[in-house]
C-alpha positions in Angstrom: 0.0 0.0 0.0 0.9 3.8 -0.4 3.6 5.0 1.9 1.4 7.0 4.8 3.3 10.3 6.2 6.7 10.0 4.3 9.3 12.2 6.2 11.0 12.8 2.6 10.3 12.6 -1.3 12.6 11.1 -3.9 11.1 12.1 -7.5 11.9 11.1 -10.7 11.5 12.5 -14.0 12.4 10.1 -16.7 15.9 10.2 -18.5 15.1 11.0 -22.0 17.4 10.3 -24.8 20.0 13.3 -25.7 19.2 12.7 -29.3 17.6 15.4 -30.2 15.5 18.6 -29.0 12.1 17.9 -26.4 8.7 18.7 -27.6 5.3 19.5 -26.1 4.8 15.6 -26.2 7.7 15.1 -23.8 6.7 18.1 -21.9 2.5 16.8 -21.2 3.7 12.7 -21.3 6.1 13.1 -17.5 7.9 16.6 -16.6 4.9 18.8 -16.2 2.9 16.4 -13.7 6.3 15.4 -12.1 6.9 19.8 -12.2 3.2 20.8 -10.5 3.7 17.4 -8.0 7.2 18.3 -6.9 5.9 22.3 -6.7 3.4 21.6 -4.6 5.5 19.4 -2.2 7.9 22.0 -1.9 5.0 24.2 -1.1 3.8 22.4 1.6 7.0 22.1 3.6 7.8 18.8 2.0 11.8 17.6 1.9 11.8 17.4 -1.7 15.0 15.7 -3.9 13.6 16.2 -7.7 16.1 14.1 -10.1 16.7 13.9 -13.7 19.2 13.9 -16.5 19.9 13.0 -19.8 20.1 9.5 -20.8 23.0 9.3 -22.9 23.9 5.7 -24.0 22.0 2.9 -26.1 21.1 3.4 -29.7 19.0 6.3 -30.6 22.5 8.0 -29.3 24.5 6.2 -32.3 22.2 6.6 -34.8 22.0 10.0 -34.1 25.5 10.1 -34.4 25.3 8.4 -37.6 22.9 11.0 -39.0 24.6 13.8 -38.3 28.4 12.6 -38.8 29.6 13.2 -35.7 31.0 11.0 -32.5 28.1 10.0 -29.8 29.6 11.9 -27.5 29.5 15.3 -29.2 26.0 14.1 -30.1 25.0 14.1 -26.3 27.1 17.3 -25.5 25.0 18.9 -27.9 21.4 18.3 -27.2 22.4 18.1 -23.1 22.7 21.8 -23.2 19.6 22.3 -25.7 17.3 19.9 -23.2 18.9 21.3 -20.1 17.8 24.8 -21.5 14.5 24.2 -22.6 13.3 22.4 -19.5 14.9 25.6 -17.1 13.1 28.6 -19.9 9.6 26.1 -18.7 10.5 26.3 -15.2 10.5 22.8 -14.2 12.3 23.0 -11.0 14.6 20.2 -11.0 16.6 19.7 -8.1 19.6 18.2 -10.1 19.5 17.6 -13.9 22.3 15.5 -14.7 23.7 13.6 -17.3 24.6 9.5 -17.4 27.8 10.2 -18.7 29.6 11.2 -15.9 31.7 9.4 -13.4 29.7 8.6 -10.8 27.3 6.9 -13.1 29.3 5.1 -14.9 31.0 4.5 -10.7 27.5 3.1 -9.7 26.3 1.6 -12.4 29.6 -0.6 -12.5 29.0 -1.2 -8.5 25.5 -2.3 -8.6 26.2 -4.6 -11.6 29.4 -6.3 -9.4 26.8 -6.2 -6.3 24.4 -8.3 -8.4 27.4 -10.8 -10.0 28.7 -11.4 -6.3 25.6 -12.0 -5.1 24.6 -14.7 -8.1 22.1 -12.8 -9.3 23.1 -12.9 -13.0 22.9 -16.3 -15.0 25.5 -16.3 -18.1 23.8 -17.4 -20.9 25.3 -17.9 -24.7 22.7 -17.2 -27.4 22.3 -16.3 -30.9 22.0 -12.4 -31.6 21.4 -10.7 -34.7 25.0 -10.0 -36.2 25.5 -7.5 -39.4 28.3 -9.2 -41.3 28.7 -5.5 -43.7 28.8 -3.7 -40.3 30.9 -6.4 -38.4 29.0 -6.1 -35.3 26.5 -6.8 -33.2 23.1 -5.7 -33.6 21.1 -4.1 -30.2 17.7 -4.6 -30.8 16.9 -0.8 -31.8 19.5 -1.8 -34.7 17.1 -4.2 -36.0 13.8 -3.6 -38.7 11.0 -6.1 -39.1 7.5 -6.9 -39.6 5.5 -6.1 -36.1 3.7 -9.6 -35.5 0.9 -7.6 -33.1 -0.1 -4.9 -35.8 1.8 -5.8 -39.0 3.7 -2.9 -39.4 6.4 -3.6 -41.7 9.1 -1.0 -39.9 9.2 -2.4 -36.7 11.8 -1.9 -34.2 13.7 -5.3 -32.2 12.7 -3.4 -29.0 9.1 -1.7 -29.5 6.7 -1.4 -32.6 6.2 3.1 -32.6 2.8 2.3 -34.3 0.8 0.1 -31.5 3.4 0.9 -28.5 3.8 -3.1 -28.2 7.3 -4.4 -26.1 9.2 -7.1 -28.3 11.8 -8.7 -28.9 14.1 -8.6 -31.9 13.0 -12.6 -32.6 9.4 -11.9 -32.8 9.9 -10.3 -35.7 8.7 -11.4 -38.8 10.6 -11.2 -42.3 11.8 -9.8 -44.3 14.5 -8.4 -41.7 17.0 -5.4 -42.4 19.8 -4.1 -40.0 19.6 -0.1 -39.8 23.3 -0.3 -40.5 23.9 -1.5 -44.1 20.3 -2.5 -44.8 21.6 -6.1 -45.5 19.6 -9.1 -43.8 21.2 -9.7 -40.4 22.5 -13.2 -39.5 22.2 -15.3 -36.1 25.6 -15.9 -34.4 26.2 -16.9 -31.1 27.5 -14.4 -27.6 27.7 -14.3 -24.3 25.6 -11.8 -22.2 24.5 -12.0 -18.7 20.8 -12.4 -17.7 18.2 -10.9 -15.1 16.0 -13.9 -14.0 12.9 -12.0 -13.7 11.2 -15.5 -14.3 12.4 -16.3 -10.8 10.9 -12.8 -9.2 7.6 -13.0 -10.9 6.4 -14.0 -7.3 7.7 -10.7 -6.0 6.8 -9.0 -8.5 3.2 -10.0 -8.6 3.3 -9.2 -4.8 4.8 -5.8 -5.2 2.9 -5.1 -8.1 -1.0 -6.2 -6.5 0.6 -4.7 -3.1 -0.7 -0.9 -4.9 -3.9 -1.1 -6.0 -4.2 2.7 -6.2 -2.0 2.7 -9.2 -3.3 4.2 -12.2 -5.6 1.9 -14.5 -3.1 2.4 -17.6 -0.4 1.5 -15.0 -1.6 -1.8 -13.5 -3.3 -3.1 -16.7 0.4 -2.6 -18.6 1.8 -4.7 -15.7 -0.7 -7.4 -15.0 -0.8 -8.0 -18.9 3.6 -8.6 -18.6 2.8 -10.8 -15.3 0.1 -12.7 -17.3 2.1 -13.7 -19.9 5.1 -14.6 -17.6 8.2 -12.7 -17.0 11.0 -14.4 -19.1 14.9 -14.2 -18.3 16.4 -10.7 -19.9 20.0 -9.5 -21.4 21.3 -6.7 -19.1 24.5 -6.3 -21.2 24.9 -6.2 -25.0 27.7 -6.3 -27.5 28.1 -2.2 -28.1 31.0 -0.1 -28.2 28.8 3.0 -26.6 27.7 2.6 -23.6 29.2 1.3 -19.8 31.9 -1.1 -20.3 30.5 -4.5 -18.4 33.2 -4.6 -15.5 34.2 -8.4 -16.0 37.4 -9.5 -17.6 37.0 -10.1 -21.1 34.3 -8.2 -22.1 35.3 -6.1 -24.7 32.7 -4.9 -26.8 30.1 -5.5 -23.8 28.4 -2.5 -22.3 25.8 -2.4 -19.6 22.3 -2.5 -21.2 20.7 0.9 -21.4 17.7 0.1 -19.2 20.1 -1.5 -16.7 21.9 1.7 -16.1 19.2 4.5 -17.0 17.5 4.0 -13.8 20.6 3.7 -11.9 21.0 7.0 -12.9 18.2 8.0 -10.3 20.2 6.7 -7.7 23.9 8.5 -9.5 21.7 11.8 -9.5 20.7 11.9 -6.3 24.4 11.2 -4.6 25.5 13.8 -7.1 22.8 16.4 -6.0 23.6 15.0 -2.2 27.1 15.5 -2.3 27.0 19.1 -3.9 23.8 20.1 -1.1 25.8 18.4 2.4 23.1 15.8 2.7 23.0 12.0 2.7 22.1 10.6 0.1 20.7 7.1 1.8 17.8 8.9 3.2 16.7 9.4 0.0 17.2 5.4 -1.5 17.7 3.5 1.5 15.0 5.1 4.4 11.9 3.2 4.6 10.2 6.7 5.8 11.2 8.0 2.4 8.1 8.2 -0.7 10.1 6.9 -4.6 7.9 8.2 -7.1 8.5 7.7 -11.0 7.3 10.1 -13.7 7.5 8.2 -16.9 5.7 8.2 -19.9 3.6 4.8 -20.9 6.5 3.5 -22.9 8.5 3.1 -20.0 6.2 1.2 -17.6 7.7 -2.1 -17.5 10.4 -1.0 -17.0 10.0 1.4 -14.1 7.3 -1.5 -12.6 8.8 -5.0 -13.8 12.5 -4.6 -14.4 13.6 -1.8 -12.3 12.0 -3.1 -9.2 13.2 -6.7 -9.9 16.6 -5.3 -10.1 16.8 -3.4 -6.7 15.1 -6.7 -5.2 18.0 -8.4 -6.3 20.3 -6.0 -5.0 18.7 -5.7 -1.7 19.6 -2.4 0.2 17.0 -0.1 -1.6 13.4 1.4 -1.4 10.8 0.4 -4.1 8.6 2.4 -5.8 5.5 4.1 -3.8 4.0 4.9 -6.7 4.6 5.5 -10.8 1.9 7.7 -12.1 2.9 7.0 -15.9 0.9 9.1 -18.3 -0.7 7.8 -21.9 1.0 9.7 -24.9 -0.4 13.6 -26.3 -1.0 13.5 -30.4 -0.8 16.3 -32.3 -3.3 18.1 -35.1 -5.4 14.5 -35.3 -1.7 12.5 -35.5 1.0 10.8 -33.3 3.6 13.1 -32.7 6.7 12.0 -34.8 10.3 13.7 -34.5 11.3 11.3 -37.5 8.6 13.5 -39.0 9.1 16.3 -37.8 5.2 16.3 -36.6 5.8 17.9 -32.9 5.5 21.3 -31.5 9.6 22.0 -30.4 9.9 24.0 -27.0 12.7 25.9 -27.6 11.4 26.9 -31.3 7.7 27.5 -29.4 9.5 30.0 -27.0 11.3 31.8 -29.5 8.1 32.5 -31.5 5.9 33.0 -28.5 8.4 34.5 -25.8 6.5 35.2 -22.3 3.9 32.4 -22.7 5.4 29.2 -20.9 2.5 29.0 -18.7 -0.1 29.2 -21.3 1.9 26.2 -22.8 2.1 24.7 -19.4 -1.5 25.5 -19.0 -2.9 23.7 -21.9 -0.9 20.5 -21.4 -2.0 20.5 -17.8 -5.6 21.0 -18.8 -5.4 18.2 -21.4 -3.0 16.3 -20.3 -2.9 12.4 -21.2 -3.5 10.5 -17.6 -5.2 7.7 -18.3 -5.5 7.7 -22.2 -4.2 9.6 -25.0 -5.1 13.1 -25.7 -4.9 15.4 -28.1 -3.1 19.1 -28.9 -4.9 21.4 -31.1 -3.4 25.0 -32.2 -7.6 26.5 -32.1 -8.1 24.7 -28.5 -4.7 26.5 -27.3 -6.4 29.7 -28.4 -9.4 29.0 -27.0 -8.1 28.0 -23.1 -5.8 30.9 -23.5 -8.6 33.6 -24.9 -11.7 31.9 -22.9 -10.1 30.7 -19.8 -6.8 32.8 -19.0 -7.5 35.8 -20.0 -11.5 35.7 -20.2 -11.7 34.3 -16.7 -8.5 33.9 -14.6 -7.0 37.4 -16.1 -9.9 39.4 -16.0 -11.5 39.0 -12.9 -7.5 40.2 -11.1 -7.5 42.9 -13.4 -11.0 43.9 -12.2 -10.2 43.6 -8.7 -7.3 45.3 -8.8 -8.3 48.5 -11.0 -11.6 48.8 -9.1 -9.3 48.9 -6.1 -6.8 51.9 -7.9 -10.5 53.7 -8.8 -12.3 53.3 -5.9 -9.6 53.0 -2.8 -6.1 54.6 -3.8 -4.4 51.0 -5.1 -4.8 50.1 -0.9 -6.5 46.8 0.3 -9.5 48.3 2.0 -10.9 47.8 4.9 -13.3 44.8 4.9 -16.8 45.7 6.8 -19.9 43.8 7.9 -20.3 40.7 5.9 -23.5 40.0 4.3 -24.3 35.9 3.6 -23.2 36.7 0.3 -19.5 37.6 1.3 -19.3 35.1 3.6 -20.4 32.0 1.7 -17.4 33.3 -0.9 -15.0 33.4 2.2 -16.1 29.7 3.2 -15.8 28.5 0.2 -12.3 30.2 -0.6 -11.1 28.5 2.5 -12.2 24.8 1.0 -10.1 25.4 -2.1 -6.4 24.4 -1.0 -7.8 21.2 0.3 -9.3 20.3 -2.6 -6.9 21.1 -5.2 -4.0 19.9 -2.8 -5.6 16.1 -2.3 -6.3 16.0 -6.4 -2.5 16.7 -7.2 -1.6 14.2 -4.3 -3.7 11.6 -6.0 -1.9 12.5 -9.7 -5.2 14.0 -10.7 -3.7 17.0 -12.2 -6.5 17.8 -14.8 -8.8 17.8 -11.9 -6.1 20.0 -9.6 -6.6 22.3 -12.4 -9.8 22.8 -13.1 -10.4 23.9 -9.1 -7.9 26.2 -9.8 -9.9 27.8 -12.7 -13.4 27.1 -10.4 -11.5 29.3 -8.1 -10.7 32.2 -10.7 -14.4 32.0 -11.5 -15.9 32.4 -8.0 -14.2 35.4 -7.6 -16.0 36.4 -11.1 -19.6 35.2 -10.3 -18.6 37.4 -7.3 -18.1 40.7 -9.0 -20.9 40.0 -11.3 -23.2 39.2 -8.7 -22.3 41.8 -6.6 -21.2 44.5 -8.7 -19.1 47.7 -7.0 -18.9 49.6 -9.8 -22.5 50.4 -9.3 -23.0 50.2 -5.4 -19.8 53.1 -5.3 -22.6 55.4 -6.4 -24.4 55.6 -2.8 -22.2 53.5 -0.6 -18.2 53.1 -0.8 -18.0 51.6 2.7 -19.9 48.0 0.5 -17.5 48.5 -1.8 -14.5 48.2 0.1 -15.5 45.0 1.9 -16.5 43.5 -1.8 -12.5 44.6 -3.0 -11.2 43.3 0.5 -12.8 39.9 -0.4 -12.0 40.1 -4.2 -8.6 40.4 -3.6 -8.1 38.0 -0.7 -9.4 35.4 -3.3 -6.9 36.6 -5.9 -3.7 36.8 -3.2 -5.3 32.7 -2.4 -4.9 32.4 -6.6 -1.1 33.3 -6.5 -0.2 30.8 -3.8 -2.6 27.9 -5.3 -1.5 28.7 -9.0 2.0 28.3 -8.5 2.4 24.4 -9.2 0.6 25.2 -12.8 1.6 28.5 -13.8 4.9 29.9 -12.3 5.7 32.4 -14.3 2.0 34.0 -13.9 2.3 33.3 -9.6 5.6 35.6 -9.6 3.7 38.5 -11.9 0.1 38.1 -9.7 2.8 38.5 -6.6 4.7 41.3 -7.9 1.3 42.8 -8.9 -0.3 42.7 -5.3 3.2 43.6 -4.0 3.0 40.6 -1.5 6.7 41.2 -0.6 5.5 44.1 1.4 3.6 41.7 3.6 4.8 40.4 7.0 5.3 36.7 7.7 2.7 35.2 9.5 4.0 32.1 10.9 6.9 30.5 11.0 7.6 29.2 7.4 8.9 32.8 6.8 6.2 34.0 4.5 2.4 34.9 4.4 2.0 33.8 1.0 2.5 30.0 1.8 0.3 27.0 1.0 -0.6 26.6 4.5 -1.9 30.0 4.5 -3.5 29.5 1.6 -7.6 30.2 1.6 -7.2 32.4 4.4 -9.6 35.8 4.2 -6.8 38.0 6.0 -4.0 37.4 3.4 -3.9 40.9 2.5 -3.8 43.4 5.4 -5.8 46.5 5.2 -3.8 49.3 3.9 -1.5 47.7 2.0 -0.3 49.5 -1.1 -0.7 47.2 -4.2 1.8 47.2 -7.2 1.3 48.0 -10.9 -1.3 46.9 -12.7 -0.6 45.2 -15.6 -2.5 42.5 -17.4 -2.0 38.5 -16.8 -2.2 37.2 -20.4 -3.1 38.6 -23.3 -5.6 37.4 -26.1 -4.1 35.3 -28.6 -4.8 36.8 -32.6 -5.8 34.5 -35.4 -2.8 35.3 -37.5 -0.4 33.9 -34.8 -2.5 31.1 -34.7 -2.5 30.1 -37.9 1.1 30.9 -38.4 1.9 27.8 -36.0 -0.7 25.8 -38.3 0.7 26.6 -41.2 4.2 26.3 -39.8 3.1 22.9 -38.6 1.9 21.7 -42.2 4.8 23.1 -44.2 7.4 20.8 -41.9 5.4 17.9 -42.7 5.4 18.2 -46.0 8.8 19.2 -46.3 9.9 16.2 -44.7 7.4 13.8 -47.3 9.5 15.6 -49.8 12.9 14.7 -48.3 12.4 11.2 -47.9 10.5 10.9 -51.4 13.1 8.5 -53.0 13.8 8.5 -56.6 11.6 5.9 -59.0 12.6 2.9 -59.6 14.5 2.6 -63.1 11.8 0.8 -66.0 13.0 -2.5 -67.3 15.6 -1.7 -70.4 14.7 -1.3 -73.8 16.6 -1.9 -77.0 17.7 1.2 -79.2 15.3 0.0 -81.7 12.2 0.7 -79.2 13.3 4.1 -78.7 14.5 4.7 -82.6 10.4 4.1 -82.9 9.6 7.7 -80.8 9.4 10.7 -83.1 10.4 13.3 -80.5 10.1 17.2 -82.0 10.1 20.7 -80.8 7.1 22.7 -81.5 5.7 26.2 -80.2 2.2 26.5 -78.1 0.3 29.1 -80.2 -3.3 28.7 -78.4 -3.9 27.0 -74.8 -7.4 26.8 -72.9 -8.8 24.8 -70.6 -11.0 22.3 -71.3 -14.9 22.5 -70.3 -15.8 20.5 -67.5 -12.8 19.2 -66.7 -10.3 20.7 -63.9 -6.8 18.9 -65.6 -6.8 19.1 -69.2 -5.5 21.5 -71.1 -6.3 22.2 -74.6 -3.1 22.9 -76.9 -2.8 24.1 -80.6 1.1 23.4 -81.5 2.5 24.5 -84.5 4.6 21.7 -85.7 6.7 22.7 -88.4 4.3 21.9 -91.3 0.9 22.9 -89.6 -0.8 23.2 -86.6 -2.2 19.8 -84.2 -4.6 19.5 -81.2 -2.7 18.1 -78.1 -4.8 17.7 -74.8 -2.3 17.6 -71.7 -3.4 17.4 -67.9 -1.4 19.9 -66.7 -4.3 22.2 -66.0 -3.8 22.4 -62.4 0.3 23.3 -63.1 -0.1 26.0 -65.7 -2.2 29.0 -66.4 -3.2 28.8 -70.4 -1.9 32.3 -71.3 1.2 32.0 -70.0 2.1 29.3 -72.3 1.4 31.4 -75.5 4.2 31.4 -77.3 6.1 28.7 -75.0 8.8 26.2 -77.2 7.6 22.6 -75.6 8.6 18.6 -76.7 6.2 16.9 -77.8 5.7 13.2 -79.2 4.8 13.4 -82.7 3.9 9.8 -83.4 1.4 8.7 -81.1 -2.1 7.1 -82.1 -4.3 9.7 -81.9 -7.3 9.1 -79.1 -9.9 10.8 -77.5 -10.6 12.9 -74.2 -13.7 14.3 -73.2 -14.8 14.7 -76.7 -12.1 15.9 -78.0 -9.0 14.4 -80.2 -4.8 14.8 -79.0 -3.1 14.3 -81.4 0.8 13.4 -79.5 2.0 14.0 -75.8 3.8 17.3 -74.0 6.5 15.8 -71.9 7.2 17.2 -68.9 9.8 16.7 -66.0 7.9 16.0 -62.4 9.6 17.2 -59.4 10.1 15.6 -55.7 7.1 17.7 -54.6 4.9 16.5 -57.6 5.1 20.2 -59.6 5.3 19.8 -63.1 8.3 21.4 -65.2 8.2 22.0 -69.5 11.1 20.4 -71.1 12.2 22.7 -74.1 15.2 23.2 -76.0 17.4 26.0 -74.3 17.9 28.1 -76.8 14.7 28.9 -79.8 15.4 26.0 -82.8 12.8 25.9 -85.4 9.2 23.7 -85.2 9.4 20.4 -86.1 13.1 19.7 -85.2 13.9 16.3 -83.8 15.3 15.3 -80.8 17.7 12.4 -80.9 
């Protein structure tokens, strides 16, 4: 069962790959829920060690590498800094973000896999692998292309089919096989590796596993469906050159599978992060008062539930897993988002073209979000939650509270007089508030954390509306003040209870009430703490409030659509680049072409042809007259423009009909990669009828 009063938090965010840049995918999938739970804690008081890094061995690092003609290393010193960047300009608060290629990784990841050997935990085992006789080398499973036996699809990878999100194994695939290497067939030959028995823990593992029955549905299912089938014995080394070296003797060209060091990292991290703050950094692995929580994504449940677990069983000394609130994946415009496609919404290219909005971005994730089945980004429903729900209600009812306070009481919190029911139901329910969005986000309901947050904005709305001081200043101010006292109690609540969501937008609210100015009520050093929080006294009479200036600001069409269009023109610029030239036609002799009458001829009329959208109608002088030729290049060229226009044509074929109408030969023309058509003409003027040969 869930750990009850933990003294401390260990949280994880997962280690993504340094292959490449994050996008909003990344960002709605495991850092923003991990961000708003690990805010929260903080805000409550809670000892708080927030870990992540780069991961930066396995095989999306080398084929990266192989991409872009570099080393793997200068592959992950690239895009470390580029993550490490985009993740800080979003304000997720990590406590350390790391990297697994430093020392003390590579330190204990060695040390845990020599705990593990010592102890007999490891059975050798010499099998047949996928070998690439071109590359001469051992295939890792991400290495290898098949046929997907769950859903068919014929690019597969040896480690996980990207179209149905199934876990395999580089022999389930079905033929025809290709190594991303050469592109030749690989070939069995035999290697040593050493093996987890995870057949041997599936009883602790089932008891682990059914010991949290408040994991999330898409959580439990994933495992229970690996622990129905049987946990089977699995490789944690492989025959790489990139990676941990397997600290045996003679193991050269073994490194430490990437999912055997990854999580490992966690544990690096957190000694790292220890080391550098003066703390120990056992409390946080190895104290049974402590709460483990994984962020992951849905891809990497089994391995955060099954393998991970299995491993620090084995090893003996370490805390499991409270809980691992994996999220289901975020699509994009009505399609998976693809990086091979370039179909993704990039953060550091979002903040450049929409600087001062990361918690509008961190907003619409939130509210959408993917927690227990996939969701979906829209560029219209971004506008919409920014336009309707930021500035429409959150926005407007602070900047109403505050500028009716500049009007009507000198930018001061007045003083708050006798309550009506009114005012006092408002005051009760503020107080509930905290509580409520507080127990959602420590139940990973973050969606729901959220929308009290907004329910929150809008009772302070429905209480302006309802009781409206604008027109009650007219014959009695002393209402008027205790209606702005409430109003902005409720927004000085909003800055506290927003701050897990919308950093950024909790400094500006604070810097707009001025709560600096404010003395600390208790002992946690501040009044503007979550404890406080809901409180109808945060702001004491008198105080002087700071500049007014707007929250958010409405979101135009054209800015919209320029991220549409944006969107679009990447896809299709990427169809284009990996539209391969067509195959060659079978050969011909030089008789078959000696039978083509190929001539030059000029265009002297052109108009489209009636009721049909593709065919042009031609008259081409040909040297000794004038002939009809119909062409379908309608959509490609406007008819007047071709006046005049010097085109091949084939003079000797059989004469047929079109919608009516005889052609009398053929206009050839040159297609490009994105399908636009191209005359071919002689590049200087020859005379009509000339043949080409």
């Amino acid at each position: 069962m869930s750990l009850e009063n933990p003294q401390r938090y260990t949280v994880t965010a997962a280690l993504i790959y340094a292959n490449g840049p994050i996008h909003i995918g990344h960002l709605a999938g495991c850092y923003l829920p991990a961000d708003i739970y690990v805010r929260y804690l903080r805000a409550t008081g809670k000892d708080v060690a927030f870990i992540s890094g780069t991961d930066e061995h396995g095989v999306p690092i080398t084929i990266r590498a192989q991409k872009e003609g570099i080393t793997p290393q200068e592959v992950v010193d690239k895009y470390y800094v580029q993550i490490k960047r985009s993740f800080e300009d979003f304000g997720i608060s990590f406590d350390l973000y790391s990297r697994t290629s430093k020392p003390i990784h590579h330190e204990t990841s060695r040390e845990f896999f020599l705990n593990l050997y010592n102890s007999g935990n490891f059975t050798e085992e010499i099998t047949e692998q996928y070998y690439d006789e071109s590359a001469k080398q051992f295939l890792a499973d991400r290495y290898i292309v098949g046929v997907c036996p769950v859903c068919g699809n014929p690019n597969a990878y040896g480690d996980q089919c990207e179209n149905c999100g199934s876990t395999l194994s580089p022999t389930e695939l079905k033929e025809p096989l290709r190594s991303m290497l050469s592109g030749s067939k690989p070939v069995l030959k035999a290697t040593k590796n050493w093996y987890l028995p995870l057949d041997r823990m599936q009883p602790r593992i089932e008891e682990y596993v059914n010991g949290h029955p408040e994991w999330k549905t898409n959580v439990m299912g994933q495992c229970q469906s690996w622990l129905k089938e049987g946990l089977r014995p699995r490789a944690m080394t492989r025959d790489l050159d990139w990676g941990i070296k397997v600290p045996l003797p003679d193991t050269d060209g073994k490194v430490l599978y990437v999912w055997f060091d990854a999580p490992i990292g966690y544990i690096s991290m957190t000694k790292e992060w220890a080391e550098q703050q003066g703390r120990d950094w056992e409390l946080y692995w190895r104290n049974k008062d402590t709460k483990l929580v994984h962020f992951i994504g849905k891809d990497n449940i089994v391995f955060h539930c099954i393998i991970f677990p299995a491993m620090l069983m084995h090893e003996g000394s370490y805390i499991l897993a409270d809980n691992v609130p994996a999220n289901e994946f975020m699509n994009l415009e009505g399609d998976k988002i693809s990086t091979s496609r370039n179909w993704a919404v990039w953060l550091h290219e979002y903040l450049d073209e929409l600087p001062g909005k990361q918690d509008v971005l961190r907003y619409v994730l939130a509210a959408n979000g993917p927690e227990t089945k996939d969701s979906e980004f829209t560029w219209k429903d971004f506008q919409t939650r920014n336009n309707s729900e930021l500035v429409g209600i959150f926005g407007n009812f602070v900047n109403r509270a505050v500028v009716l306070t500049q009007k009507f009481c000198e930018g001061k919190v007045p003083t708050r007089g006798e309550l009506t029911e009114t005012d006092q139901a408002v005051l009760d329910e503020l107080a509930q508030f905290p509580d409520r969005i507080g127990q959602a986000i420590e139940q990973y309901r973050f969606r729901e954390a959220l929308s009290y947050l907004m329910d929150l904005a809008r009772l302070g709305n429905k209480y302006l509306a309802e009781t409206e001081p604008w027109k009650v200043a007219k014959t009695d101010l002393t209402r008027v003040h205790t209606i702005l006292n409430i109003a902005l109690q409720i927004s000085a609540s909003l800055s506290i209870v927003c701050e897990p969501f919308l950093p950024f937008t909790a400094e500006r609210l604070r810097k707009l009430l001025n709560t600096d100015q404010v003395s600390a009520k208790d002992a946690t050093g501040s009044a503007f703490h979550w404890i406080n929080a809901g409180k109808p006294d945060l702001l004491p009479h008198g105080h002087a409030l700071g500049e007014a200036v707007l929250l958010f600001e409405k979101l135009e069409d054209d800015v919209i659509n320029q991220q549409i269009n944006k969107l679009h023109e990447s896809k299709r610029m990427n169809e284009l680049a990996v539209k391969t030239v067509p195959e060659a036609k079978p050969a011909i002799q030089y008789d078959d072409f000696a039978k083509m009458d190929i001539r030059i001829g000029t265009i002297l009329e052109a108009e489209r042809v009636p009721k049909s959208d593709k065919l042009l109608k031609l008259k081409v002088d040909d040297g000794t007259g004038t002939r009809q030729i119909l062409s379908g290049i309608a959509k490609h060229f406007e008819p007047e423009k071709l006046i005049g226009v010097q085109v091949t044509f084939l003079a000797n074929l059989a004469p047929r009909k079109m919608m009516g109408l005889e052609s009398q030969g053929m206009i050839l023309m040159a297609e490009d990669r994105d399908g636009s058509l191209s005359l071919i003409g002689p590049d200087k003027a020859v005379w009509n009828g000339g043949t080409v040969s």
